[in-house]
N, C-alpha and C positions, 0 to 999 in steps of 0.2 A: 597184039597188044598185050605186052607179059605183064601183070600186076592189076590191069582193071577185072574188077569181075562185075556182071552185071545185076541188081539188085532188085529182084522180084518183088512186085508186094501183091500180095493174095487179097481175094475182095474185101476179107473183114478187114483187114489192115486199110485199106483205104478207106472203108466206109467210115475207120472209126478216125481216121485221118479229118474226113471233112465233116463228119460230124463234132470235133473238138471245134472246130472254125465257127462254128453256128451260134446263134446267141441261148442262152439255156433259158429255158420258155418256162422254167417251173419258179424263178425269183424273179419279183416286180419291183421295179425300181419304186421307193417314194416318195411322194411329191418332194419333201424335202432334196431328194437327193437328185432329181430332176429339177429343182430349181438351182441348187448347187452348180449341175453340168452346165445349165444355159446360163448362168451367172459367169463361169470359165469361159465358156464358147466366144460372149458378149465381148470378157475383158481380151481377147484374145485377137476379134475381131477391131474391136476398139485399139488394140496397141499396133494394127496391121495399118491402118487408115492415119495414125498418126504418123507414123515412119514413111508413109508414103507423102503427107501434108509437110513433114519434116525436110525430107528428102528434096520438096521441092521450092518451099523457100529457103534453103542454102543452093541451091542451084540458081535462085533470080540474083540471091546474094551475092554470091563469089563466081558464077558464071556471066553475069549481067553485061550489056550491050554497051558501048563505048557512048 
């Protein structure tokens, strides 16, 4: 196979690989900013359950039984 070449990575490279993945344990979120996230979460949760209540009265709607 002419042009692949295989791409080694040496331990530190990986280590520093999944160590960027990780959460950084030295900054705490504050409350504020954790009420914020679960404020997001909520509306987010809250706009899933409407599209799905949505979804189904147009379907008793314009699907509906003879």
């Amino acid at each position: 196979m002419q042009g692949i070449t295989p791409v080694a990575l040496d331990e530190h490279a990986a280590a520093n690989r999944t160590a960027s993945m990780t959460r950084n344990s030295q900054t705490r979120r504050t409350p504020e900013q954790i009420r914020a996230g679960n404020r997001r979460l909520g509306l987010i949760l809250l706009l899933v359950a409407a599209a799905f209540f949505l979804g189904g009265v147009v379907k008793q709607v314009y699907f509906a039984g003879h």
